[in-house]
C-alpha positions in Angstrom: 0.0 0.0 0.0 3.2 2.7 0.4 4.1 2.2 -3.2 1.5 4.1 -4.5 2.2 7.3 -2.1 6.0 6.9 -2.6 5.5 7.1 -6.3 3.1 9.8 -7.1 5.6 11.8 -4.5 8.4 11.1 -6.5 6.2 11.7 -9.8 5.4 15.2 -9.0 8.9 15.8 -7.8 10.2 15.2 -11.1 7.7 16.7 -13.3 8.6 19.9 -11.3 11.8 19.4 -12.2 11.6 18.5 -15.7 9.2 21.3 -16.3 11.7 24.1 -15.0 14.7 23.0 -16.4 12.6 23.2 -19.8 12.0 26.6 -19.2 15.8 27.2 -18.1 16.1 26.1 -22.2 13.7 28.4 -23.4 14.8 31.7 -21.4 18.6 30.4 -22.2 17.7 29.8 -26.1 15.5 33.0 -26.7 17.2 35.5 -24.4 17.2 38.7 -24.3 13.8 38.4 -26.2 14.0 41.6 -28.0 14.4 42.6 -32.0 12.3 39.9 -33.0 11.9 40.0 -37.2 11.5 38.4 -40.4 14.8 37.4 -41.9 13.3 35.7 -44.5 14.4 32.5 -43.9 12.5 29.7 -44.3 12.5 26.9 -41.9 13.3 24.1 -44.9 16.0 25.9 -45.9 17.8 25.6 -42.3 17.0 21.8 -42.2 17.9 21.4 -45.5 21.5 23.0 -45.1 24.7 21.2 -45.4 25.4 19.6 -41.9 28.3 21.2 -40.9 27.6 24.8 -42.0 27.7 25.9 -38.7 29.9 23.3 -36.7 31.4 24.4 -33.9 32.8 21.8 -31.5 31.8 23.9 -28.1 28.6 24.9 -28.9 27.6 21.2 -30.3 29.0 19.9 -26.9 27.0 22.6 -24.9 23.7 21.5 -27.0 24.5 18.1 -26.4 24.6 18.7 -22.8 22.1 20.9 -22.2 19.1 18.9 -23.2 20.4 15.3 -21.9 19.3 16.7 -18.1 16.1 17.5 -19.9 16.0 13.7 -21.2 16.9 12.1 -18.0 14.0 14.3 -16.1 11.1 13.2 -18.3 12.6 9.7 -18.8 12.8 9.6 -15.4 8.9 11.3 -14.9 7.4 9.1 -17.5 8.8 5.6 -16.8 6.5 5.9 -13.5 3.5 5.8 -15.7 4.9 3.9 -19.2 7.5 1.0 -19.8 10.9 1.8 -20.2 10.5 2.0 -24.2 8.1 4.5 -24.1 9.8 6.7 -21.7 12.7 6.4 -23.8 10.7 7.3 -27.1 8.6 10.1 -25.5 11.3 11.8 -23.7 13.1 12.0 -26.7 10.3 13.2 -28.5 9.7 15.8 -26.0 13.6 17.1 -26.7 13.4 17.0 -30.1 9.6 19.1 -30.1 11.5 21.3 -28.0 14.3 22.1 -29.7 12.6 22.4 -32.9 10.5 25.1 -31.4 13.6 26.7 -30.1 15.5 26.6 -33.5 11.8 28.0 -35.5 11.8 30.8 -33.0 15.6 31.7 -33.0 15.1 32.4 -37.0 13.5 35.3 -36.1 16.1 37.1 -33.3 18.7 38.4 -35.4 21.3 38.0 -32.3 20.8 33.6 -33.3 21.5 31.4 -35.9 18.9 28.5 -36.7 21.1 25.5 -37.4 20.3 21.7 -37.6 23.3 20.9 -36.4 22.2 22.1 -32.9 18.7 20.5 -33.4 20.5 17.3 -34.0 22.5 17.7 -31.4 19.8 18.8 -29.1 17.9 15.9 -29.8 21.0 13.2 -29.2 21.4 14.5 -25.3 17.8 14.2 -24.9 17.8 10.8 -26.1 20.8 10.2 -24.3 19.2 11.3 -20.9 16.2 9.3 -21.7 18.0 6.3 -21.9 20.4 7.1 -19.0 17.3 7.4 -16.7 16.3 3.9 -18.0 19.7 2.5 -16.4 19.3 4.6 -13.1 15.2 3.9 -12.6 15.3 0.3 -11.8 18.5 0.3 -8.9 17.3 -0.1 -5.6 18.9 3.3 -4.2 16.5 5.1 -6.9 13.7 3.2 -6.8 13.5 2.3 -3.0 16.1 4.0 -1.1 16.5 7.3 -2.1 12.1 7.6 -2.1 11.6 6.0 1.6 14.9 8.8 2.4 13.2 11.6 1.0 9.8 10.5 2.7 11.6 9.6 6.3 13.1 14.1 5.8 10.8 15.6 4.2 6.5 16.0 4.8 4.7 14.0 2.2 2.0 16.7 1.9 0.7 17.9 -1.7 3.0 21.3 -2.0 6.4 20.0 -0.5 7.7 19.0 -4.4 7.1 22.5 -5.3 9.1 23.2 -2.3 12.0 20.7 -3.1 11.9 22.0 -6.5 12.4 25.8 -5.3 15.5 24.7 -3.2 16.7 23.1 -6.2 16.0 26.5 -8.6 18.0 28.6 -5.3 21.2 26.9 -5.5 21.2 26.5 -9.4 20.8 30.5 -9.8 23.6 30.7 -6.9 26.3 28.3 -8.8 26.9 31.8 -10.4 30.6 32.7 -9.9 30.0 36.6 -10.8 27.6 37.3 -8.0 28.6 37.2 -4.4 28.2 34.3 -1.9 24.6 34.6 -1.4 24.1 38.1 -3.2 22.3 39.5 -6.0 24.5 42.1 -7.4 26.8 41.4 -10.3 30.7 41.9 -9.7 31.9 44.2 -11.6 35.4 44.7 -10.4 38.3 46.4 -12.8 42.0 43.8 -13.0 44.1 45.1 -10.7 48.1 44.7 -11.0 49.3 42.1 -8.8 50.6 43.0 -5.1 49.1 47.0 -5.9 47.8 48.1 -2.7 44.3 48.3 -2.6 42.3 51.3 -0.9 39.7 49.5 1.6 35.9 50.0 0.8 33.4 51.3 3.2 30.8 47.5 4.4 27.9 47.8 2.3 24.9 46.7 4.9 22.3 46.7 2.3 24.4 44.1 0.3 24.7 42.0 3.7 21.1 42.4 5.1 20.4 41.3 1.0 22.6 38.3 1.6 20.9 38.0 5.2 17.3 37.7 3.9 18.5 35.4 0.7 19.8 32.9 3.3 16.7 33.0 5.4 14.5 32.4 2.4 16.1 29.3 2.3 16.0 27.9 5.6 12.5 29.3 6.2 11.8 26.8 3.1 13.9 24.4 5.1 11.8 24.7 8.0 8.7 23.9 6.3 9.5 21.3 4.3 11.3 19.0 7.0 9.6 17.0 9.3 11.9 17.5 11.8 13.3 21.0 12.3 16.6 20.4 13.9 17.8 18.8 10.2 17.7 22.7 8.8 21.0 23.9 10.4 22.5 20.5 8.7 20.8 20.7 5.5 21.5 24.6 5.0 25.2 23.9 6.0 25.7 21.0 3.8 23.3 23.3 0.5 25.7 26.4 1.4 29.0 23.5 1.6 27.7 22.6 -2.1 27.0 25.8 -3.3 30.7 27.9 -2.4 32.4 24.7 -3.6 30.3 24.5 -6.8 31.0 28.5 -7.0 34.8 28.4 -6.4 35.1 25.1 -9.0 33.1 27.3 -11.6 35.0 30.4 -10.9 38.4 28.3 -11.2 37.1 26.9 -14.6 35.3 30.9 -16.2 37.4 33.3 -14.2 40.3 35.5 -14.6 42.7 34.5 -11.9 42.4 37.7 -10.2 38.7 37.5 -9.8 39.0 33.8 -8.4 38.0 34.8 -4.7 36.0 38.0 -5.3 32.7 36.1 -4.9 33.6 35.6 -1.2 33.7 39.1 0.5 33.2 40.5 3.8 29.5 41.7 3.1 28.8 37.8 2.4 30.1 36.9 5.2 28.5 39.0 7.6 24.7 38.1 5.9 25.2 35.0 6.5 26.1 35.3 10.0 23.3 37.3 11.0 21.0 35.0 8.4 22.1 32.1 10.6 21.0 33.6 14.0 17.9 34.6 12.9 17.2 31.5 11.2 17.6 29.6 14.9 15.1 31.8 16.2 12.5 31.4 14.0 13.1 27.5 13.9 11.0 28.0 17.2 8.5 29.6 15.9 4.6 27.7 15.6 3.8 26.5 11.9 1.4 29.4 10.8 3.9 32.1 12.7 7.0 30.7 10.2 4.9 31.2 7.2 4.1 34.5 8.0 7.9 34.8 8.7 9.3 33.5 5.5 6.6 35.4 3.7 7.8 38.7 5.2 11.4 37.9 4.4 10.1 36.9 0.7 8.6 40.1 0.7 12.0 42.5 2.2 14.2 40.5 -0.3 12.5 41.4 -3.4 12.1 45.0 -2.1 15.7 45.4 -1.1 17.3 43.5 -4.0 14.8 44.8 -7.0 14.3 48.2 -5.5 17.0 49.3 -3.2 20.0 47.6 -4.8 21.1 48.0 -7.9 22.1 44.7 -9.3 23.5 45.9 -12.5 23.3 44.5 -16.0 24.4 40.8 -16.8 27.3 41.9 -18.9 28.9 44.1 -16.5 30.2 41.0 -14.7 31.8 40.0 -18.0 35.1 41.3 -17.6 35.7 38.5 -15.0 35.7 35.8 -17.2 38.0 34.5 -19.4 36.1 32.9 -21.4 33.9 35.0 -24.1 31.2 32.5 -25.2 27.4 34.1 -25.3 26.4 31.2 -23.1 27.6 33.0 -20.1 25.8 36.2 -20.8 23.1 34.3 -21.2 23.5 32.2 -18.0 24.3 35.7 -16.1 20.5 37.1 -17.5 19.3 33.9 -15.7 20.7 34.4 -12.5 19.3 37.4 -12.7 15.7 36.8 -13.6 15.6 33.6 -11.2 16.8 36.3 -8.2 13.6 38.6 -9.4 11.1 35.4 -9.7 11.9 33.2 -6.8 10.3 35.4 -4.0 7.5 35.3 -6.3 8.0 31.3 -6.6 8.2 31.1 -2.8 5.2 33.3 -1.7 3.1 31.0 -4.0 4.6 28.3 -2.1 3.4 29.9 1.1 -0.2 30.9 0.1 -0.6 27.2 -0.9 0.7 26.1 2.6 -1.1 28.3 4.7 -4.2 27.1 3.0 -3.9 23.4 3.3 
């Protein structure tokens, strides 16, 4: 009788997932959205072009990539309901409908290039996920383990994916190397010469009290999604563990070498102490008292960071990297937009709570 809970759980879970990492694709693929026009080119003629018109090996590894996650969610989401050779097909269908709708709609941003290069290798990840979630979906610590784990953490009301799923959106926007541990505004430092002495800057409390409020957004998230509320100073520890490493590997990999630590600073630091301490405090709060908490917080965030801060455009962080690919502008418009939705996300998440 627990298989059937355990599964739709894990269902919706995924679905969530699968669902916003498509629309990661689409703001990624049509971004910034603006100077759409005819070019007068027809969509035939981009299918029908020699192969390798456009080859590039990055941005045919990047495609490849960037839709086999997409793959292994729906594989992953539809094996639940169909046998493992439908999953494979439909998943792989679902990439390929999606990628054609991407490569139609960049024909008309004069900022892309349509190519079927991309489509096909759009459609090989996805198919490649898909069948990769057909080797993960039968072993025990998937099927079994890692469901009766989440279950044994985590409530098993209806809401609590959508919950899991915002975590999950909050540490992929805060990967970013270019913004701040836990901040919202892009850096935008100018190279220095090495060993030149550097004139100290005045502490920016808006950009720690920003970095204060982003970190208890999280754990009031934490607080409501765990069945016990002692596991939130050990889940935020180990998300925030995950998040500087994944930050300092991805600033190694994209950064210039004298930008490799600017994303830890002293306004950082200081949010997150004061986030800490006032995350204990509310951990004591009654149920209906932390969502009116985490709503407030949701609420001052989106104030202070959309309002009050200036987080600067997406390309004024590029002078970090050494790297010059459009994917990272793109990536930095992301984190961006993510910053400006997710207290949306999570107030939606706390109006659906409230009322249950």
């Amino acid at each position: 009788m627990r298989a059937i809970p355990v599964i739709a759980v894990r269902t919706r879970l995924r679905a969530y997932l699968a669902a916003g990492y498509a629309l990661l694709i689409v703001y990624v693929s049509l971004s910034p959205f603006s100077g759409w026009q005819e070019q007068g080119l027809a969509f035939s003629d981009v299918l029908a072009a020699p192969l390798l018109q456009t080859y590039s090996l990055f941005d045919t590894a990047v495609n490849l990539l960037a839709y086999l996650p997409l793959g292994l969610l729906l594989g992953l989401t539809l094996h639940a309901r169909f046998s493992a050779g439908w999953s494979v097909l439909l998943a792989a269908l679902g990439g390929v409908g999606l990628s054609v709708a991407m490569e139609y709609a960049q024909m008309y941003l004069p900022m892309r290039v349509s190519s079927n290069l991309d489509l096909l290798a759009n459609s090989l990840g996805a198919l490649a996920g898909a069948l990769l979630a057909m080797g993960i979906a039968p072993r025990a610590w998937f099927a079994l383990h890692l469901a009766h784990w989440r279950l044994r953490l985590f409530h098993s009301r209806d809401g609590v994916d959508f919950g899991l799923a915002l975590a999950a959106l909050w540490v992929f926007a805060q990967v970013n190397p270019s913004l701040p541990m836990l901040g919202n505004v892009f850096i935008s430092e100018a190279a220095r010469p090495p060993f030149a002495a550097v004139q100290p800057e005045p502490l920016n409390w808006m950009k720690s009290m920003a970095v204060s409020l982003n970190l208890l957004m999280l754990g009031s998230l934490l607080l409501t999604l765990l069945r016990q509320r002692r596991h939130a100073a050990t889940g935020l520890v180990m998300i925030l563990g995950v998040v500087a490493l994944a930050k300092f590997v991805a600033a190694a990999v994209l950064l210039k070498s004298w930008a490799l630590f600017l994303w830890l600073n002293s306004e950082a630091m200081l949010g997150i102490f004061s986030g800490v301490l006032a995350l204990i405090a509310a951990s004591w709060l009654p149920r209906t008292q932390l969502l009116w908490f985490a709503a407030g917080v949701a609420l001052a965030y989106l104030l202070l960071a959309q309002w009050v801060l200036d987080s600067g455009a997406p390309s004024s962080a590029m002078r970090l990297y050494h790297w010059h690919y459009g994917h990272l502008l793109n990536y930095n418009g992301l984190s961006q937009t993510i910053a400006l939705v997710f207290p949306f996300l999570m107030l939606g998440y706390l109006w659906r709570a409230g009322n249950r």
